[in-house]
NUTORBA-677847 format. One record per residue (C-alpha): y, x, z. Coordinates in steps of 0.5 Angstrom, whole numbers, plus 2048, in hexadecimal, padded with zeros to 3 digits. Layout:
<nodes>
YXZ
...
</nodes>
This chain:
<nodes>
88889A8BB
88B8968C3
88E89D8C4
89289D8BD
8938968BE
8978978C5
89B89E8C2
89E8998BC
89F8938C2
8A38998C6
8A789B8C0
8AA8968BC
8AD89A8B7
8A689D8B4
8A589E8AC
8A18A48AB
89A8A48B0
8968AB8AE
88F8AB8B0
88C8AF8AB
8898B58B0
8858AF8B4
87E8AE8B1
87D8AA8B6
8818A48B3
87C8A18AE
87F89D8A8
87C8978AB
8818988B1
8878998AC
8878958A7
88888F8AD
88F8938AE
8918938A8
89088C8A8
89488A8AD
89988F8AD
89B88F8A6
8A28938A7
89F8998AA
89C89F8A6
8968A18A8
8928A88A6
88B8A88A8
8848AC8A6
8828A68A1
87A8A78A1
8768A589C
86D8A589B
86B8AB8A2
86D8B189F
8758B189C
87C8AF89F
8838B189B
88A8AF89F
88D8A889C
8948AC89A
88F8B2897
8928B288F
88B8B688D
8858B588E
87E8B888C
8778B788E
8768BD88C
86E8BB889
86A8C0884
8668BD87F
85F8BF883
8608BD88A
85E8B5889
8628AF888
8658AC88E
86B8A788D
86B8A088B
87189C889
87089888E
87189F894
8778A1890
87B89A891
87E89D898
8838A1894
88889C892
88A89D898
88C8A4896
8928A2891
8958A8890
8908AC88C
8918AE886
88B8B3885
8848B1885
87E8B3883
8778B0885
8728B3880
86B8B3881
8698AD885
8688A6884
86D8A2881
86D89D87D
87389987D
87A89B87E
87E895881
87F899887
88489D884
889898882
88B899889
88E89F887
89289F881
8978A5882
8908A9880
8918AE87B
88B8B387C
8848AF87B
87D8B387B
8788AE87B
8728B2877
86B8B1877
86B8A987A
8678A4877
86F8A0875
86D89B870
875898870
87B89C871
880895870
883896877
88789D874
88A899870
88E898877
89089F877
8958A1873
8968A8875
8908AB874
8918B2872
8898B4872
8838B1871
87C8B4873
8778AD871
8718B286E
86A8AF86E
86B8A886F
8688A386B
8708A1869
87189D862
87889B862
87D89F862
88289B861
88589A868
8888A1867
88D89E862
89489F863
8938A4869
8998A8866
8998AE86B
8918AF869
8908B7868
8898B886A
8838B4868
87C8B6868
8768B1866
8718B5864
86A8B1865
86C8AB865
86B8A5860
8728A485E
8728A1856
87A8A1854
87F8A6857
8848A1854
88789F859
8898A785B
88F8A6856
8948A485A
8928AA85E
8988AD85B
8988B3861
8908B4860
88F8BC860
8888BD860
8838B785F
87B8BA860
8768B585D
8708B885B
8698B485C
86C8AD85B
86A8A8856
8728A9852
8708AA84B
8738B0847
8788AD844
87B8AA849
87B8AF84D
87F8B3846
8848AD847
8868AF84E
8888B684C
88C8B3847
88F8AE84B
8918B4852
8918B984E
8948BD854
88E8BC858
8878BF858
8828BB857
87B8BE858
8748BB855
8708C0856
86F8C485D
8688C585F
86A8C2866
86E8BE86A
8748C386C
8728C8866
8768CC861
87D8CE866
87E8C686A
87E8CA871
8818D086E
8888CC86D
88D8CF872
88D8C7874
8868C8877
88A8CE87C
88F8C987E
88B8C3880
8858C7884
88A8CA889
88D8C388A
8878BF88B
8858C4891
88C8C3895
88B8BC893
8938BC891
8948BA88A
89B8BD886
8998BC87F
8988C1879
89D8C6878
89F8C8871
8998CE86F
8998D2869
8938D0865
88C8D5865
88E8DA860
8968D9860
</nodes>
């Protein structure tokens, strides 16, 4: 930090300051920089927990966790990333989560996989308004209601939740496929849904939580290659399977 601090007093006219290829800089270093030079962007390795780091100019990020490797970040540990204000993808499955008030930092997200956590409330979504798609299987949610209004959703799965009323998704206008099997919607509610998106399809019957085709969308090789190079483009215009 002494060396940084010298570099900006014997250029005066600095904006940007990258630093992103330095582990050595903690957050516990930066963090007071940016305090004290509000004027100067700086790019630097935002670490969080031991094992993970992203850029804080990355635009898409993943843990890359899979179901039976043990669950290892809280909400606490994810707080570090609203110093990543760019990102528009996301995807923390399988961990420890279990409150999201750490992502309304973030509110260009437009991809977010929050699978397999232990997320009761998902209110702070309702500050994302252009989220696109949704991974939130296997949390105990009941309420889906902070989703109302998001007119860019396309993709929602909330397989294995406790989620009782899928009425707030009318204003879902845009939704395209919504997975819902294994929660506590009744039949008939689930029939008012189809009727009320009829452009969208709404399962209630896969046998697990990505079952019946959702990886098989042409989304799912979109998004993959992005969050690997941590650079978010956004979906493309894809042919749907079978067109």
């Amino acid at each position: 930090p002494a060396v940084v601090e010298c570099l900006i007093e014997l250029c005066p006219d600095l904006h940007e300051i990258h630093m992103a290829g330095h582990r050595e800089m903690s957050n516990r270093q930066v963090i007071p920089l940016l305090e004290k030079y509000p004027d100067i962007e700086f790019t630097w390795l935002v670490n969080f927990a031991s094992a993970y780091s992203v850029s804080s100019d990355a635009t898409a990020y993943s843990t890359f966790k899979r179901e039976k490797s043990g669950k290892e970040l809280s909400s606490r540990d994810l707080e570090p990333l609203k110093y990543c204000r760019g990102l528009k993808a996301l995807d923390l499955g399988h961990h420890a989560i279990t409150d999201l008030d750490f992502l309304t930092s973030l509110p260009d997200l437009e991809f977010l996989i929050l699978g397999d956590n232990d997320i009761t409330d998902i209110s702070p979504l309702a500050e994302l308004p252009h989220l696109q798609y949704i991974e939130i299987f296997m949390n105990p949610i009941t309420d889906v209601s902070p989703l109302a209004g998001h007119t860019e959703l396309l993709d929602l799965n909330i397989v294995r939740t406790r989620v009782t009323d899928l009425s707030p998704l009318e204003s879902c206008t845009a939704l395209e496929r919504l997975w819902c099997s294994f929660t506590k919607v009744p039949e008939d509610n689930v029939e008012h849904i189809r009727t009320a998106l009829p452009g969208c399809i709404v399962n209630n019957t896969a046998q697990h939580s990505t079952a019946d085709g959702w990886r098989d969308h042409p989304r799912y090789k979109q998004y993959i290659p992005q969050l690997k190079s941590h650079i978010w483009t956004g979906f493309t215009d894809a042919e749907q399977p079978g067109e």
